[in-house]
C-alpha positions in Angstrom: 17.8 19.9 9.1 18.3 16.8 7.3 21.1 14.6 7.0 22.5 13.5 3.0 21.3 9.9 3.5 17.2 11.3 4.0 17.1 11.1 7.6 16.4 13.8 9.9 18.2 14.4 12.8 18.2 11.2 14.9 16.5 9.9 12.3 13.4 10.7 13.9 12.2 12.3 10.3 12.0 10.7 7.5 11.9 12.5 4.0 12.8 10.8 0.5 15.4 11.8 -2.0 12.6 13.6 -3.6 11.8 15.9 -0.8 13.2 19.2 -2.6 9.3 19.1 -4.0 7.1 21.6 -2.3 4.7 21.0 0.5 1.8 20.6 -1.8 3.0 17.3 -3.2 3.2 15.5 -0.3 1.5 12.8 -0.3 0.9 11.0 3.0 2.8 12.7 6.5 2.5 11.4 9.7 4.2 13.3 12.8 4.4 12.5 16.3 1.6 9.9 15.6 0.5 7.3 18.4 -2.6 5.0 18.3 -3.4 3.0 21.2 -5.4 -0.6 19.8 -5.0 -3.2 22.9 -1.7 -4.5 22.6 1.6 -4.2 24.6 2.2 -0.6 23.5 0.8 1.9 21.3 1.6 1.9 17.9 4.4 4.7 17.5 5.4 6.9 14.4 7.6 9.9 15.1 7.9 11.1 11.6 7.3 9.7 8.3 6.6 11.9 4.5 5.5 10.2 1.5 5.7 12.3 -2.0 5.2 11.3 -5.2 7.3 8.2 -6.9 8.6 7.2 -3.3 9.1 3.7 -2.8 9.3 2.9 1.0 8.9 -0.1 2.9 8.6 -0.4 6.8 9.8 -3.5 8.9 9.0 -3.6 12.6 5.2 -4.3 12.4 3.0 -7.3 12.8 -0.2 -7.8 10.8 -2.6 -6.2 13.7 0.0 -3.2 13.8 -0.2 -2.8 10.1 -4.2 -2.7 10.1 -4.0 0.5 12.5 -1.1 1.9 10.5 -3.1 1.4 7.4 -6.4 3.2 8.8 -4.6 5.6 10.3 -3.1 6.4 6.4 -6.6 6.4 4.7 -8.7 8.0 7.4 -10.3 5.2 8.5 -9.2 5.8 12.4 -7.7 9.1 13.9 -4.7 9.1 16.0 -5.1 9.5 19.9 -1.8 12.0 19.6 -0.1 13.7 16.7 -1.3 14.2 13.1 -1.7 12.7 9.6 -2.3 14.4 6.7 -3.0 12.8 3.6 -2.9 14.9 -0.1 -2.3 18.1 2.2 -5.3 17.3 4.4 -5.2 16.9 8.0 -7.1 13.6 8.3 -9.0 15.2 11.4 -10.4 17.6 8.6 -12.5 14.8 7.0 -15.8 14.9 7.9 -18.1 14.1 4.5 -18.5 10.1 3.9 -18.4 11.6 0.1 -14.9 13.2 0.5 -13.6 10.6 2.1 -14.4 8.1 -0.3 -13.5 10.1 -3.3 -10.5 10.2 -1.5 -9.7 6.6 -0.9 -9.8 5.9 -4.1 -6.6 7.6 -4.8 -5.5 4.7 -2.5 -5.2 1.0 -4.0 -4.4 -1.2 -1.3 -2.7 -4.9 -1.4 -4.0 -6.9 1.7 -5.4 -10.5 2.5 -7.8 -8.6 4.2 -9.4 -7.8 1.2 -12.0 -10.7 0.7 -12.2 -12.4 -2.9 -15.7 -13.6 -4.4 -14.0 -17.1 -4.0 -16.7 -19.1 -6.4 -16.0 -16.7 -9.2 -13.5 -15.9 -11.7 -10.3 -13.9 -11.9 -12.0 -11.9 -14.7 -15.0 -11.3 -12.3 -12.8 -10.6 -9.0 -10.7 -7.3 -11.0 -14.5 -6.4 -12.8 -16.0 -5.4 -9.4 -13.8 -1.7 -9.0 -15.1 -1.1 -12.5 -18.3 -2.1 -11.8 -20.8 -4.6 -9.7 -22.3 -5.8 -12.9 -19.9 -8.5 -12.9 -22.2 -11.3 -14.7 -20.9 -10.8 -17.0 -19.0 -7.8 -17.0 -20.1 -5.2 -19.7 -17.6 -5.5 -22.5 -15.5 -2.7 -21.9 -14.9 -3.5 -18.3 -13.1 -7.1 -19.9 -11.1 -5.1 -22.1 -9.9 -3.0 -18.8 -9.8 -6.2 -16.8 -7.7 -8.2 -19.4 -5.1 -5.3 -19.8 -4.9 -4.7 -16.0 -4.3 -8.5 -15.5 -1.0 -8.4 -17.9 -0.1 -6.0 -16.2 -0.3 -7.7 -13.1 1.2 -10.3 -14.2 -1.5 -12.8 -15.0 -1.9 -14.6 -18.2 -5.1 -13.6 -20.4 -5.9 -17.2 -20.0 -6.1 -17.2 -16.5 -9.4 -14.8 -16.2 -11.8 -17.4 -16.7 -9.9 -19.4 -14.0 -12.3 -19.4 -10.1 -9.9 -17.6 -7.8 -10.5 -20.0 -5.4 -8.6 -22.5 -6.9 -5.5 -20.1 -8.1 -1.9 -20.3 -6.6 -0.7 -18.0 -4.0 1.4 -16.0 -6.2 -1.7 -15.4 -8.7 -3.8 -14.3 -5.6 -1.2 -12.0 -4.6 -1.4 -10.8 -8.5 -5.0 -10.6 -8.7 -5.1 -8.6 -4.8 -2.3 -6.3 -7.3 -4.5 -6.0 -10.4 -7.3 -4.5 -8.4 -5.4 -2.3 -6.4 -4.2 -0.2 -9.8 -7.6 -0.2 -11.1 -8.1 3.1 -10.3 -5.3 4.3 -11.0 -4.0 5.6 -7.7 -1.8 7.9 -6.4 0.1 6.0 -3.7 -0.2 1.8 -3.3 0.1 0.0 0.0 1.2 -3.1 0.5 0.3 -4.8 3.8 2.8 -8.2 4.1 2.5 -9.0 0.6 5.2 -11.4 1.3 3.3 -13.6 4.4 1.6 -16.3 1.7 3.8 -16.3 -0.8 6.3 -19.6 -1.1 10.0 -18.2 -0.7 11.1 -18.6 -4.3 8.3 -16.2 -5.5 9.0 -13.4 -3.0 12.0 -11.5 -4.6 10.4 -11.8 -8.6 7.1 -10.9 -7.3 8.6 -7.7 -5.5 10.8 -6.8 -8.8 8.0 -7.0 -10.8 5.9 -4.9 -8.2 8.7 -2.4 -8.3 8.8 -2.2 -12.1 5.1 -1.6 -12.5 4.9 1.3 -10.3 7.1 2.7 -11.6 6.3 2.6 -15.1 2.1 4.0 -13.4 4.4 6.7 -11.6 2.7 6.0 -8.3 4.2 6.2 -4.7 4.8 2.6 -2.6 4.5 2.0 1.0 5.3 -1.3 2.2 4.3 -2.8 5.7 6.6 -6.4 5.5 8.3 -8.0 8.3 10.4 -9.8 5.8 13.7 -7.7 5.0 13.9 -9.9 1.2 11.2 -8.3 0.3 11.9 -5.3 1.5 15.0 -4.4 -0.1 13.7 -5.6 -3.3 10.2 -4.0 -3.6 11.3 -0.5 -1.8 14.3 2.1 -2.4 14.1 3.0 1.1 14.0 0.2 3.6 13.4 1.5 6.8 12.9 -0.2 10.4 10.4 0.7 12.5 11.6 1.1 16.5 8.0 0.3 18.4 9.2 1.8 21.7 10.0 5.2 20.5 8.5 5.4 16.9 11.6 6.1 15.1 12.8 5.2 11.7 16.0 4.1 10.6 17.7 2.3 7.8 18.4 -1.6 8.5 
């Protein structure tokens, strides 16, 4: 039984406004999750349900917390207790390399953990999802690339610019652009926030907000930066490491 503000019980459950859809369009669930990875304690989520158009963001991690979260959510690791289940899959179910990749495309992921071809251009850097003939790219990859950049929120001029010598905020929208590229179903965002000088942080989350949800796609944010949160997410939610619950700030 759920409470009118989207919590469960306790809060130990967490389901969106949208949660009246069926089962079938959930699309990311974790419940009763924990993942031991050689800190203090084990990483702990009690209960958490993504479905489509759900913009969520999650304080209460650090960066090495986030990177298990973030397997755990695309299959890369499995949990030592509980269950995830992503597009109505038990990740445990996953056993073709094939699948699974098919499947992580429906992921686009935001990290600094996702290396950049630092000699080379912006143009180049979004290319390499369409394809790794990226010297230069076949002309209907630029006329992808070039749309996907305003989108992001880089200048056409800027895709000739090396990436290595581009702002942080223009990183942050290049790390962006190539998340959408394939158009995925749900974006994570893993401490967008931590390089980004304070005045960019708020317009950089409104603009992710706006984008999203013009594509329709869902949003989970890992931040430990409640500015961003409450700008980027419709649901702010706190993490609580010792018991895995979820509450609202």
């Amino acid at each position: 039984m759920k409470g009118d503000d989207g919590l469960g019980v306790g809060g130990s459950v967490i389901l969106s406004v949208h949660s009246i859809m069926t089962v079938t369009a959930v699309l990311l669930e974790l419940t009763g999750v924990t993942k031991h990875y050689g800190a203090l304690r084990p990483l702990r989520v009690d209960g958490l349900v993504l479905v489509p158009r759900d913009e969520v963001a999650l304080l209460g991690l650090d960066q090495p917390a986030a990177e298990v979260l973030i397997n755990l959510l695309t299959g890369a690791s499995l949990p030592d207790t509980g269950a995830v289940r992503i597009f109505g899959e038990p990740t445990s179910a996953i056993t073709d390399a094939t699948a699974w990749l098919t499947m992580l495309d429906r992921f686009g992921i935001v990290s600094e953990r996702s290396a950049f071809l630092e000699p080379l251009t912006v143009l180049q850097n979004m290319a390499v999802p369409f394809s790794l003939d990226i010297e230069p790219p076949p002309a209907e990859v630029i006329e992808q690339v070039t749309a996907l950049a305003v989108e992001a929120g880089l200048a056409p001029s800027m895709l000739e610019r090396r990436v290595g010598d581009l702002d942080p905020l223009s990183r942050m929208r290049v790390r962006l652009g190539r998340a959408l590229a394939l158009n995925p179903a749900v974006v994570i965002l893993e401490h967008p926030s931590a390089t980004l000088p304070r005045v960019d942080v708020v317009a950089f989350a409104v603009s992710v907000r706006k984008l999203v949800e013009r594509r329709g796609c869902a949003t989970l944010t890992i931040t430990a930066d409640p500015e961003l949160a409450g700008a980027i997410a419709e649901r702010p939610l706190v993490l609580e490491p010792a018991t895995g619950r979820l509450r609202r700030p």
